[in-house]
N, C-alpha and C positions, 0 to 999 in steps of 0.2 A: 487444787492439790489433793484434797480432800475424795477427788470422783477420780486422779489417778493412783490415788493407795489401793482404794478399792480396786479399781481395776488389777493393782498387780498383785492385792492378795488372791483373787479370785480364778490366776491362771498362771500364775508364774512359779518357777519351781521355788521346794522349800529355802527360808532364812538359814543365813549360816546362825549359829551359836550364839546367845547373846550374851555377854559380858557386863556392862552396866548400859547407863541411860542419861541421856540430856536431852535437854528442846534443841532442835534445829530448823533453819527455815532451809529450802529449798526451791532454786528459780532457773530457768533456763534460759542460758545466754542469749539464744537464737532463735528464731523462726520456729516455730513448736513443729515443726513437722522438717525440720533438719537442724537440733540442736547442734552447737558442735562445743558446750561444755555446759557445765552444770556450778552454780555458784552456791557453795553452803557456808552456813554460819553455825557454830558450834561456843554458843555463848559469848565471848567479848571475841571468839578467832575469826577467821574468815579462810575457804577451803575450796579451792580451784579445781573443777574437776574437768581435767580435757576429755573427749569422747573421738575416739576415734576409729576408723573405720576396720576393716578388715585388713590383716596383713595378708600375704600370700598364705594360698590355701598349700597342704600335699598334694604331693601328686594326684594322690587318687580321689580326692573334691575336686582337685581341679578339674579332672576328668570327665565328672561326671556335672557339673557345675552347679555343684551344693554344697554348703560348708554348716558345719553343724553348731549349733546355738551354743553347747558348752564349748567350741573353739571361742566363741566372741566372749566369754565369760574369762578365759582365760588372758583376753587382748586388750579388754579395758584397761585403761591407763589414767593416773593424774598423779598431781605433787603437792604436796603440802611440808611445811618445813623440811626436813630431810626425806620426804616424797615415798612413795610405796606405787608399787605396780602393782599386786592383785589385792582386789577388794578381800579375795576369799581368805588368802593368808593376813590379812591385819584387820579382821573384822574383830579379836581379840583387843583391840588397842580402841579402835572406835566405837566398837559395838554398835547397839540399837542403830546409830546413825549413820553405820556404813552397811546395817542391814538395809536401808533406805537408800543408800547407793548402790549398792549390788542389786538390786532388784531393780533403782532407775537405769543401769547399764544396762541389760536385756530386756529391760525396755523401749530404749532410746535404739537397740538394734532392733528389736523383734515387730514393734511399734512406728516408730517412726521416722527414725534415717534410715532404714531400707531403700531400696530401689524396688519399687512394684515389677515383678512383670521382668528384669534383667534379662534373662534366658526367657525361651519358651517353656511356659508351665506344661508342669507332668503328671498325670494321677491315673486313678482308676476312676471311671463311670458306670453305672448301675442299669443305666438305660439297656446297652446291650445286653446283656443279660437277661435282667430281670421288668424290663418295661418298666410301668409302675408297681409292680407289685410286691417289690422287697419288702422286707420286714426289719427288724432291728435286730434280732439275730443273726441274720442273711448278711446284710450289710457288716456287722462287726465281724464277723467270720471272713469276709473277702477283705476286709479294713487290716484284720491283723495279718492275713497272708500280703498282703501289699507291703504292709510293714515291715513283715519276715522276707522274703524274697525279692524286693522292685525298687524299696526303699531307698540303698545302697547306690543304685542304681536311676538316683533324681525323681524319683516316682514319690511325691510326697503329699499328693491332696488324694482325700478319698470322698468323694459325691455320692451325695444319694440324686437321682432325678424326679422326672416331676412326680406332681400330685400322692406326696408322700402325705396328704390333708385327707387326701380322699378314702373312705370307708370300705374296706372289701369285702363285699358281699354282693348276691344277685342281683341285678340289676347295674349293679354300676361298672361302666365303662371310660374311654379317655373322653366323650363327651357328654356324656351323665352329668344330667342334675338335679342337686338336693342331696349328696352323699359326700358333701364336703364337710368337715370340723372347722370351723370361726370361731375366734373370742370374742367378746362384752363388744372390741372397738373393727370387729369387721375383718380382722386378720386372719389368715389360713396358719394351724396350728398342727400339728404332728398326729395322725388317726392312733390315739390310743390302745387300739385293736391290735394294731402292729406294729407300735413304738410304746411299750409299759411304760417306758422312763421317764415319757413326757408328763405322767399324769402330777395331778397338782400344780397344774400352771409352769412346768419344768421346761414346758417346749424339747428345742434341741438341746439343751443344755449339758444335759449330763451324758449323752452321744458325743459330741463335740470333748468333752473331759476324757472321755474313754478312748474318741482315737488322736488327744494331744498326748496322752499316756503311753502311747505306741510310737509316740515320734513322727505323728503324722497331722496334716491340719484338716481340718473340715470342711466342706462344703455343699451347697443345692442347690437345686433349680425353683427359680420362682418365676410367675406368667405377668404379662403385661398388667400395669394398673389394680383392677379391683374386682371381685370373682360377681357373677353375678346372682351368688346367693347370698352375699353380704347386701347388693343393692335391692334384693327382695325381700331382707329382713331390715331394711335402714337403717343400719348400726349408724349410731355416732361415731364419728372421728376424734379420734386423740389428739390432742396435743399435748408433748412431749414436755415442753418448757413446763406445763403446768400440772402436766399426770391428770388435767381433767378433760371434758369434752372440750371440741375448739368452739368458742366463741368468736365471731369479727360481728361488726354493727350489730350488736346486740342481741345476733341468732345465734344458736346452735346447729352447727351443719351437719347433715347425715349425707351416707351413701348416696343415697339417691338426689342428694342436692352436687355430689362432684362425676359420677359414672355416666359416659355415653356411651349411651346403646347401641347407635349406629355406627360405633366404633370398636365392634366384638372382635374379639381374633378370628383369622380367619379361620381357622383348622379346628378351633377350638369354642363357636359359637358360642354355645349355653353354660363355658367357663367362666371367659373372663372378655373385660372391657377395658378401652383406657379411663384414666382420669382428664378432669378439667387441669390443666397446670397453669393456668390463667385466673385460676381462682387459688385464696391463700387456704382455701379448704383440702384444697386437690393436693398441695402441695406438701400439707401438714401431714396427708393420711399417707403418701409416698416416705415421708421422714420416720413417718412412726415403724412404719417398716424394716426399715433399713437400723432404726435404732434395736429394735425389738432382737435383729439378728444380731448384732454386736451384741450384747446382752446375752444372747445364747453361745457367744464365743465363735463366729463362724469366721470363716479365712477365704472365703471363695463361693460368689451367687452367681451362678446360670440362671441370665434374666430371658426372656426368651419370651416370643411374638411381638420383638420393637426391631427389629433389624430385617434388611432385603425387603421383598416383596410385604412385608407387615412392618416397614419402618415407622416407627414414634421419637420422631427426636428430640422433641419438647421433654417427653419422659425421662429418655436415656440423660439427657442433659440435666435435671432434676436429680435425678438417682447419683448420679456421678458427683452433683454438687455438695450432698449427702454424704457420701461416701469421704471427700476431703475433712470433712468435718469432723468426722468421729476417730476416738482416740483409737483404735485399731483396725489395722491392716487387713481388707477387705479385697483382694482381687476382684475384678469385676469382667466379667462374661458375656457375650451375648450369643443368641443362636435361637433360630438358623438365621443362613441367609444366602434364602432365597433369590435368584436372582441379583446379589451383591455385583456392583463395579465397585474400582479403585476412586472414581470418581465422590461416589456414596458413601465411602467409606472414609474419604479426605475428612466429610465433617464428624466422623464415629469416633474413628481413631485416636487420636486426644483425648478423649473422655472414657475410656475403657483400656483394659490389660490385654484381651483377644474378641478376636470377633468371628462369626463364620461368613465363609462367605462361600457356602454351597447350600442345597438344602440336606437332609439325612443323607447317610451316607453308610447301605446297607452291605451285607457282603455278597457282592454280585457285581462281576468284571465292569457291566455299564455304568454302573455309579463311580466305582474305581475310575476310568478312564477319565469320565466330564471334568476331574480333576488339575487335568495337565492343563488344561486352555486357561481355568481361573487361576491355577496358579503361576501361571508365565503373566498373566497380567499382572497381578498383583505386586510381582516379584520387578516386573519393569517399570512400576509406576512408586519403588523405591518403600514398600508398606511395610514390609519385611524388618520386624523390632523398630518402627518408629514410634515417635512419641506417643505418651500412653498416660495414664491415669497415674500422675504420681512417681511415673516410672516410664515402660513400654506399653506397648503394642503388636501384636501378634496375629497376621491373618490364620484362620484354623479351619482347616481341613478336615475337622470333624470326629468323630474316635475313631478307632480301630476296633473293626467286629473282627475280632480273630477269636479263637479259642470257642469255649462251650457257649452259644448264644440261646435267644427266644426270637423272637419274629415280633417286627414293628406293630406295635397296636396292642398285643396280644395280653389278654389277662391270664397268663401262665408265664413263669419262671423259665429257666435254661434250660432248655431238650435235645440240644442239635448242635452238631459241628459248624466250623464257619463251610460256607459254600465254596470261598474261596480255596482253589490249589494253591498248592506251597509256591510256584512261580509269581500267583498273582499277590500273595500275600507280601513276597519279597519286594516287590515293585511298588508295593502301596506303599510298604515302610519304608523305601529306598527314596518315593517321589518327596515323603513326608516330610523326610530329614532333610535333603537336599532342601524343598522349600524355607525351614525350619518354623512347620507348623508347630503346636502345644501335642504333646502325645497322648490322650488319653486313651488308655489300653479299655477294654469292654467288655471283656471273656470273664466268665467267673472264675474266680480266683480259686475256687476248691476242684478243679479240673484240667489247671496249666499246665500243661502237657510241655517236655520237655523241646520239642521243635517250637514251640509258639513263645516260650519263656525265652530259648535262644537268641529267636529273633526279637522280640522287646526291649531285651538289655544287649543286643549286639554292639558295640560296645565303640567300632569303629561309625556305625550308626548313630548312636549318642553321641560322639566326639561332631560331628556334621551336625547334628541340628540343632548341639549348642555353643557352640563356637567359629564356626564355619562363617568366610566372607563373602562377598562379592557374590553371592546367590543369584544364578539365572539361567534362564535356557540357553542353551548352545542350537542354534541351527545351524552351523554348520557341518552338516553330514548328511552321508549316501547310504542308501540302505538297496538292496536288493534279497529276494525271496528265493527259494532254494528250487520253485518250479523255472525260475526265472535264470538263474545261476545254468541250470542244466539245460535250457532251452537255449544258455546262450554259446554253449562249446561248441564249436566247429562238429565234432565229433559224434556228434550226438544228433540223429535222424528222428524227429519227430513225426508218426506215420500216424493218418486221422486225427488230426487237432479237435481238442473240445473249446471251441471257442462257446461263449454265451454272450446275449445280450449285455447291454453295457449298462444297463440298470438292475440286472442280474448277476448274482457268483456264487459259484459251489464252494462249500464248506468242507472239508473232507472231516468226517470227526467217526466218534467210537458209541454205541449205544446196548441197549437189550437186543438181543437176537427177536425181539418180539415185537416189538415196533414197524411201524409200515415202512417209515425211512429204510429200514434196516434190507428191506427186501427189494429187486429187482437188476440184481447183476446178474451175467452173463457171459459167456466163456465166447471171443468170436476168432478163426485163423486171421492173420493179414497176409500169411506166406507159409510156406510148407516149415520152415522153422521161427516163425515169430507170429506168437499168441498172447491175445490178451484179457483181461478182465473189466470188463465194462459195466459201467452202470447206466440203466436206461430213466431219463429225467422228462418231465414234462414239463417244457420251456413254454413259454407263450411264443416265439421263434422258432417256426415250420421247419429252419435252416439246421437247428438247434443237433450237434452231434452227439452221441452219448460219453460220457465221462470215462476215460480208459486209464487202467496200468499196465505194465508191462508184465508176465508172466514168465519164470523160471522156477526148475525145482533145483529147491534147497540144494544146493551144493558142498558135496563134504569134501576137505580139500586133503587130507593124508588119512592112513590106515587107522591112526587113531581116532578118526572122525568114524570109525563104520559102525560103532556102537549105536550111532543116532539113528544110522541108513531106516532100523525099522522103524524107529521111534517116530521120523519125520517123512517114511513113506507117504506120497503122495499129497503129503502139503508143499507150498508156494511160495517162494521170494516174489514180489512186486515191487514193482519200479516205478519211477513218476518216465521213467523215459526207456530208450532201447540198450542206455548203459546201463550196466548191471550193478555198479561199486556203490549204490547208494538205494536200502530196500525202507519199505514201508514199518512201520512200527507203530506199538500200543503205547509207548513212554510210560507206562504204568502197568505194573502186574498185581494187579488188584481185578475182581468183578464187582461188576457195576449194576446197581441197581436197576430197576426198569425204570425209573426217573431222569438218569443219571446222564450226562453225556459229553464224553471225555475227547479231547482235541488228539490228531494222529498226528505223527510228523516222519520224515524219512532219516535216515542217519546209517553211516555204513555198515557194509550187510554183514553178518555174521549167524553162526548156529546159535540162534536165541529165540524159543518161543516166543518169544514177543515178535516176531520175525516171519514167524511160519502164519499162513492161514490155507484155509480150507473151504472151496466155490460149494454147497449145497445144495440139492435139489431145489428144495423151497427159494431157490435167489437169493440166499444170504451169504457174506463172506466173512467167517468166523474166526477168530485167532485163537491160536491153541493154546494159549496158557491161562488167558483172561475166560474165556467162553464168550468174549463181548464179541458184538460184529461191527464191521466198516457200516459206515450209514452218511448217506450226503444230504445235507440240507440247503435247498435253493433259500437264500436270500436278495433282498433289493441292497443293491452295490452300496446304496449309501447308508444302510442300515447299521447305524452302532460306528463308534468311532474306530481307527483304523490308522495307521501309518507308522512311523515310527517318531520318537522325540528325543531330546540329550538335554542333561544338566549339569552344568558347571558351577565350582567354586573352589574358594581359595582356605587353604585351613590355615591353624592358629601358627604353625611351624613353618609356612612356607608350601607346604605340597598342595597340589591343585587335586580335587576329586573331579571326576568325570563319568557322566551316568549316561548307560543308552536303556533303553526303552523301546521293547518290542509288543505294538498296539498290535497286530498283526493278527490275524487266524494262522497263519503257521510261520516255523520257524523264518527266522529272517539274519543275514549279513548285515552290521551297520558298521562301519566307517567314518573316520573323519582324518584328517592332514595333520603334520605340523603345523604349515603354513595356516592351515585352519583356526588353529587353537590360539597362534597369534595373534587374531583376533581379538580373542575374546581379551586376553593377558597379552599386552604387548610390551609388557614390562619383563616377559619370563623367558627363558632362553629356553622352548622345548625341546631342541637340538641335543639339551643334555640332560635331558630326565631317565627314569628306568621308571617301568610302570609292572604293577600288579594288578590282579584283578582279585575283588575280596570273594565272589561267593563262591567260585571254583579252585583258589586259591592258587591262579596259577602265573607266574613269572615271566611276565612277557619280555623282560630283562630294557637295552636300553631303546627307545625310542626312534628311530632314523625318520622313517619320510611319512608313515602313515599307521595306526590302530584302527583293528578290524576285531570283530567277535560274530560271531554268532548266538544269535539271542533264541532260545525258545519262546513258544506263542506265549505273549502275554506275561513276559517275562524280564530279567533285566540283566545288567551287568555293571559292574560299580569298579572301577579303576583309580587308585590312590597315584597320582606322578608326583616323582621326590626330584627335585629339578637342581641342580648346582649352578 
């Protein structure tokens, strides 16, 4: 009783008023980690205290699927002779004693009748951003804007990532060694350089105080087992129970009697190693750990190099065992995972809150995509919120590098936009939810830019990834491509096919006018009135034709178009074919860096710079508003993923979400049935739903035989059906 007062002077909000004072004893009816009342004595009385859980949240908790600590403050309950309902209004009557009950009521919620893990967890991580190189300033600065703007919005843990131990200065890197900070017993402690608060033995302590003070919980990343500058200085190991070194048969065990070598991480060599968990040494120094961070008040450890392709299950299992034991609520992490199946994850799952099961996941469409394959596993092998530590389990899909980042590895801070376009951004967040991965946003928080905020707390997006049922892929749907659409109308004469190789395919995309790609088109007749623009490729295929559009000028259609006549003299509509209703475009009127290189797509013609281009001496073909040029790039067919995907589920009110997903290099058609969706829900009458679509907002009204969209490259489309 005695080690839980302490605990809740040490975190819990201030005592109401004290009034007078008696002895009490205090005992818990149940199971310590799901009390369900509280038994006091108040001298010769005796005093019932039921504990009970949450009642219904508001609307807008419920929404967001977070209820806030003074709600449970206000919900405790119990009776004593003529009985009282809040501890806070009759702390006057019981005083001292019902200050000791008011404090074990948010404790018994905050502590230990929780559900670990219920929803998928939300927060902010440091790694994008800031690699390793945050500081404590850096960190509380993005802590309180998480707090101010995301908070509201289920966003409630804030991470710092790894090797927040390690020293910043020349020489040291993510696999640098000897610029690590360790205590007396071998533990990695907070680099004083750039966490002040830690000094004097403080660790995280007073960080953790700072952003429970904001309404948020804390948490870090810590590496497999034991670093391997503690096994080259042979710290003793702690033991906990006795605050001295461990002792078994009459030794003293050090580092280097639990650390194996041959067991380094792999990415992370001359870091860290596992321990022995077969020895009571190994297992004391993992305990000491795990204690040490309760003690600093942590709510969330990103353990990382035990899972996927650097699986320790002996560890994870250890940790986790750890974890049940201590008197506060520890979410627990792991990551990456590499290489993760559903299989591998049967034995994780259980023992943890979320787990990854990809490796990094930077912002760059290929990493984005790898995404769809393991989360359709995942999602069909039933992993999706099952059992968990205490609570659930979460497969995780990684953060979100959206907003102001750094680059993997790097020892500098946030410099750089995310890479990803707004299509692909929308798709990552859209697959996310649909899965309902944990979302941890990655973008610095002092640069949140109003399009990236929108999407993070979009709002029908959080309704999906924390309440949403019956998650999983839809296959059944058609998809067709817009070269394909047009090749296939009667009406429509395709003259000089560009076929290519079948391990070969051209890219149509947008680059620097300065680029090689960018040059080698050509103006050739096919007939006294139909010309085209072609581009000349070197296939390994002799047979190999060159890449053509269709050629017409801009077309002004009434008198009030003759303003343009000079403006767009002698620039070009192009076609993918010899119909004219559908011209070539930039999708973006922006210039592009000479790095830069932006996907085209066709869409109906109109007087739009984005529209016109212009054939050049030099073989480039230029569009008049951007100054970029058309540029084809040969790739191998199978290169990079590609096709299209759908995700379905069931929400909290009855209406079904429906997602398509265009993997594609250019725009694409996707489809699917009634009779289709039947499938999936054979319980739901589609026949009589009406359907919307969230990101274009537009009203596809009721339902009859078939939904179609067209999706932009690399892009999505998210439909709410509200079915009667």
């Amino acid at each position: 009783m005695a080690e839980l007062s302490k605990s809740l002077q040490s975190h819990l909000p201030p005592s109401p008023p004290q009034t007078t004072t008696s002895s009490s004893r205090i005992s818990l009816s149940n199971q310590i980690h799901n009390p369900s009342s509280l038994s006091c004595q108040f001298g010769g009385s005796t005093m019932l205290i039921k504990l009970r859980g949450f009642e219904n949240g508001d609307d807008d908790d419920d929404k967001i699927g977070r209820r806030s600590t003074m709600g449970m403050v206000r919900r405790c309950s119990g009776c004593v002779g003529g009985g009282f309902t809040d501890f806070r209004m009759t702390t006057g009557f019981f005083g001292q004693d019902c200050n000791v009950l008011y404090h074990i009521c948010i404790f018994n919620f905050r502590v230990l009748s929780e559900t670990r893990a219920s929803l998928p967890p939300r927060g902010w991580n440091s790694y994008d951003s800031f690699c390793w190189t945050i500081s404590e300033e850096e960190f509380l600065q993005n802590a309180q804007l998480v707090s101010q703007k995301l908070h509201s919005h289920g966003y409630e843990y804030a991470v710092v990532d790894y090797l927040w131990y390690r020293k910043l200065v020349p020489g040291a890197y993510v696999d640098s060694l000897g610029y690590d900070v360790i205590d007396e017993w071998g533990r990695m402690i907070p680099d004083s350089g750039r966490w002040p608060s830690s000094k004097g033995g403080k660790g995280f302590s007073e960080v953790a105080k700072k952003v429970h003070d904001m309404g948020l919980k804390f948490g870090f990343h810590v590496m497999r087992g034991i670093s391997t500058q503690a096994v080259n200085a042979n710290t003793p190991i702690l033991d906990v129970t006795t605050g001295k070194a461990y002792v078994e048969s009459g030794k003293i065990w050090h580092a280097k009697d639990i650390g194996i070598k041959e067991r380094a991480c792999g990415w992370m060599k001359n870091g860290f190693m596992s321990v022995n968990t077969t020895l009571g040494a190994g297992r004391a120094f993992l305990r000491s750990l795990y204690h040490q961070y309760a003690e600093w008040d942590v709510d969330f450890v990103k353990h990382d190099c035990v899972f996927g392709e650097d699986l320790q299950l002996d560890e994870i299992t250890v940790v986790s065992g750890v974890l049940k034991e201590l008197n506060r609520t520890i979410l627990y992490s792991l990551s990456p995972g590499t290489s993760a199946t559903p299989a591998m994850a049967k034995q994780v799952a259980p023992l943890v809150n979320m787990y990854r099961v990809t490796g990094d996941d930077w912002d760059t469409w290929g990493d984005v995509a790898t995404h769809f394959d393991v989360s359709r596993d995942f999602a069909a092998a039933s992993m999706i919120g099952g059992k968990g530590l205490l609570g659930n389990s979460w497969p995780d899909l990684d953060m979100l590098p959206l907003g102001w980042l750094t680059d993997a590895g790097a020892n500098v801070g946030p410099h750089r936009n995310s890479s990803l376009s707004p299509d692909e951004q929308k798709t990552q967040m859209t697959l996310w939810s649909m899965a309902r991965s944990p979302l941890m946003f990655g973008g610095d928080m002092r640069k949140l830019d109003d399009t990236t905020y929108g999407l993070i707390t979009n709002p029908i997006l959080l309704e999906i990834n924390s309440f949403s049922s019956n998650n999983k892929e839809f296959p059944y749907i058609t998809s067709t491509n817009e070269f394909q659409l047009l090749e296939q109308d009667p009406k429509i004469q395709i003259r000089g096919p560009h076929k290519v190789r079948a391990s070969e395919k051209l890219v149509v995309g947008l680059s620097s006018c300065h680029v090689p790609e960018a040059k080698g088109w050509f103006s050739r007749m096919l007939d006294s009135n139909l010309e085209q623009i072609c581009w000349r490729w070197r296939s390994r295929s002799k047979k190999a034709e060159p890449f053509c559009l269709y050629k017409t000028e801009a077309f002004l259609q009434s008198d009030e178009d003759v303003e343009y006549s000079e403006k767009y003299r002698g620039k070009l509509h192009l076609h993918a074919s010899n119909r004219e209703g559908f011209c070539f475009d930039t999708s973006s009127k922006r210039k592009l860096t000479s790095k830069e290189r932006k996907r085209a797509s066709f869409s109906p013609c109109r007087l739009d710079a984005n529209q016109m281009w212009e054939l050049n001496n030099n073989g480039t073909l230029m569009n008049s508003y951007s100054g970029s040029c058309a540029s084809i790039k040969v790739m191998k067919a199978n290169a990079g993923p590609g096709g299209v995907r759908s995700w379905i589920a069931t929400g909290k009110k009855g209406e079904v979400y429906l997602a398509y997903f265009n993997l594609n290099p250019t725009r694409t058609v996707i489809s699917t049935t009634v009779s289709s969706l039947s499938k999936a829900f054979p319980t739901i009458n589609f026949g009589s739903c009406s359907c919307k679509e969230v990101w274009s907002g537009k009203d596809y009204g009721s339902l009859r035989h078939s939904l179609s969209a067209s999706v932009d490259s690399h892009g999505s489309a998210l439909f709410i059906l509200t079915c009667t």
